[in-house]
PAGURO-949370 format. One record per residue (C-alpha): residue number from 1; residue in three letters; chain; x, y, z. Coordinates in nm, 2 decimals, always signed. Example, Ala and Ser with C-alpha at 12.3 -4.5 7.8 and 13.67 -1.06 7.14 Angstrom:
BEGIN
  seq  type  mol       u       v       w
    1   ala    A   +1.23   -0.45   +0.78
    2   ser    A   +1.37   -0.11   +0.71
***
This chain:
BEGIN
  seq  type  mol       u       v       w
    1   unk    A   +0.00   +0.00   +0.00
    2   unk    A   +0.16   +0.36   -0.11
    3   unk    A   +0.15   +0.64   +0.05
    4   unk    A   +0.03   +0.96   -0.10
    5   unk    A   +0.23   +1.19   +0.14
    6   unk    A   +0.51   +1.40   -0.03
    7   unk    A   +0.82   +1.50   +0.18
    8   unk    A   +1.11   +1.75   +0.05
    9   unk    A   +1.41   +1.61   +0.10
   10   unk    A   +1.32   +1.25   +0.25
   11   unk    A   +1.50   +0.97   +0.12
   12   unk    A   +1.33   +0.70   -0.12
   13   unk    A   +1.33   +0.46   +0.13
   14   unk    A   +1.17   +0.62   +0.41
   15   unk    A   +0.88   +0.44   +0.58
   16   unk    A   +0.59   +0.69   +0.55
   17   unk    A   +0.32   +0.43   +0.67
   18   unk    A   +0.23   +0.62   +0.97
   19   unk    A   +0.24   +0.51   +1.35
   20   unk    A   +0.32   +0.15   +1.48
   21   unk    A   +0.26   -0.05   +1.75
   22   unk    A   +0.43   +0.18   +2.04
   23   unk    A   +0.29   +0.26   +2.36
   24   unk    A   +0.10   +0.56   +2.45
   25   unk    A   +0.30   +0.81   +2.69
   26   unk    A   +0.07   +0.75   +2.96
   27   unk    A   +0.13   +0.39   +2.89
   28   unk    A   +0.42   +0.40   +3.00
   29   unk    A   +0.36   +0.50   +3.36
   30   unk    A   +0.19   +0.18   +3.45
   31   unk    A   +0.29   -0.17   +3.66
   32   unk    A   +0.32   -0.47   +3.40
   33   unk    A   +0.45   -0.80   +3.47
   34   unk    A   +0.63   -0.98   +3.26
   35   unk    A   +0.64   -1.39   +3.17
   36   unk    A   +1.06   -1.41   +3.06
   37   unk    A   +1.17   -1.73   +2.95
   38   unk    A   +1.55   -1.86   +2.84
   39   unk    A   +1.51   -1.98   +2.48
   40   unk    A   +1.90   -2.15   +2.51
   41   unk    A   +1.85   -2.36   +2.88
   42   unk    A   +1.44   -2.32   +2.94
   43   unk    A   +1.49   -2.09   +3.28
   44   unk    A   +1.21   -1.92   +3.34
   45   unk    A   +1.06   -1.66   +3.64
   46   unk    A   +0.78   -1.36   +3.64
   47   unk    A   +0.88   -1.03   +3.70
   48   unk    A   +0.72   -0.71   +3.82
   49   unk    A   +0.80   -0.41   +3.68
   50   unk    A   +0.73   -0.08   +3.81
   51   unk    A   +0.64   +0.25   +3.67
   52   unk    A   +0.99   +0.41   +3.47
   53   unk    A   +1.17   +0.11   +3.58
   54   unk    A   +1.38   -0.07   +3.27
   55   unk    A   +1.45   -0.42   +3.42
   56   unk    A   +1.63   -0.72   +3.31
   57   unk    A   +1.62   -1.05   +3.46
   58   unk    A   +1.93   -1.14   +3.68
   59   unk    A   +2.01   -1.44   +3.45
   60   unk    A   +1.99   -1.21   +3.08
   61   unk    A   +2.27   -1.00   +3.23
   62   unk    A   +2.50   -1.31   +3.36
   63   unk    A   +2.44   -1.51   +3.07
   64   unk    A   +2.47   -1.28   +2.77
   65   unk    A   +2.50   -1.56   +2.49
   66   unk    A   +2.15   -1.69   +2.58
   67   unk    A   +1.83   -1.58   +2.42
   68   unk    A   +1.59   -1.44   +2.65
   69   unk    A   +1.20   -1.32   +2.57
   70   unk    A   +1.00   -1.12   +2.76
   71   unk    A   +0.67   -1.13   +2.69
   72   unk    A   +0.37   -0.89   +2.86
   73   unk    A   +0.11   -1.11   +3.09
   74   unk    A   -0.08   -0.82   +3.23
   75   unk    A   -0.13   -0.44   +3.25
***
């Protein structure tokens, strides 16, 4: 699906689709919890995270190598 949006100067492949899937700013000052699993050894744990807090599980930042994901339970 094109576009019909003309911008001076932008280059040829610049994504003029519009907004993605991001979080609303107000979003972002909410409590979520978090399922994260180890794709390379199957550890798993839940996680809390508060509002403005950026946290990483203790075993993503000791084992770098591994895969982790971190998928959203609840709001």
């Amino acid at each position: 699906m094109r576009n019909e949006a003309t911008v001076i100067g932008a280059a040829p492949n610049v994504d003029l689709r519009g907004k993605r899937d991001t979080e609303d700013s107000i979003d972002r000052w909410r409590r979520r919890i978090f399922d994260v699993t180890c794709l390379s050894c199957d550890h798993s744990e839940r996680i809390y995270v508060e509002p403005g807090e950026d946290r990483f599980v203790d075993h993503d930042e000791k084992n770098a190598a591994h895969v982790v994901e971190y998928v959203e339970v609840s709001r």
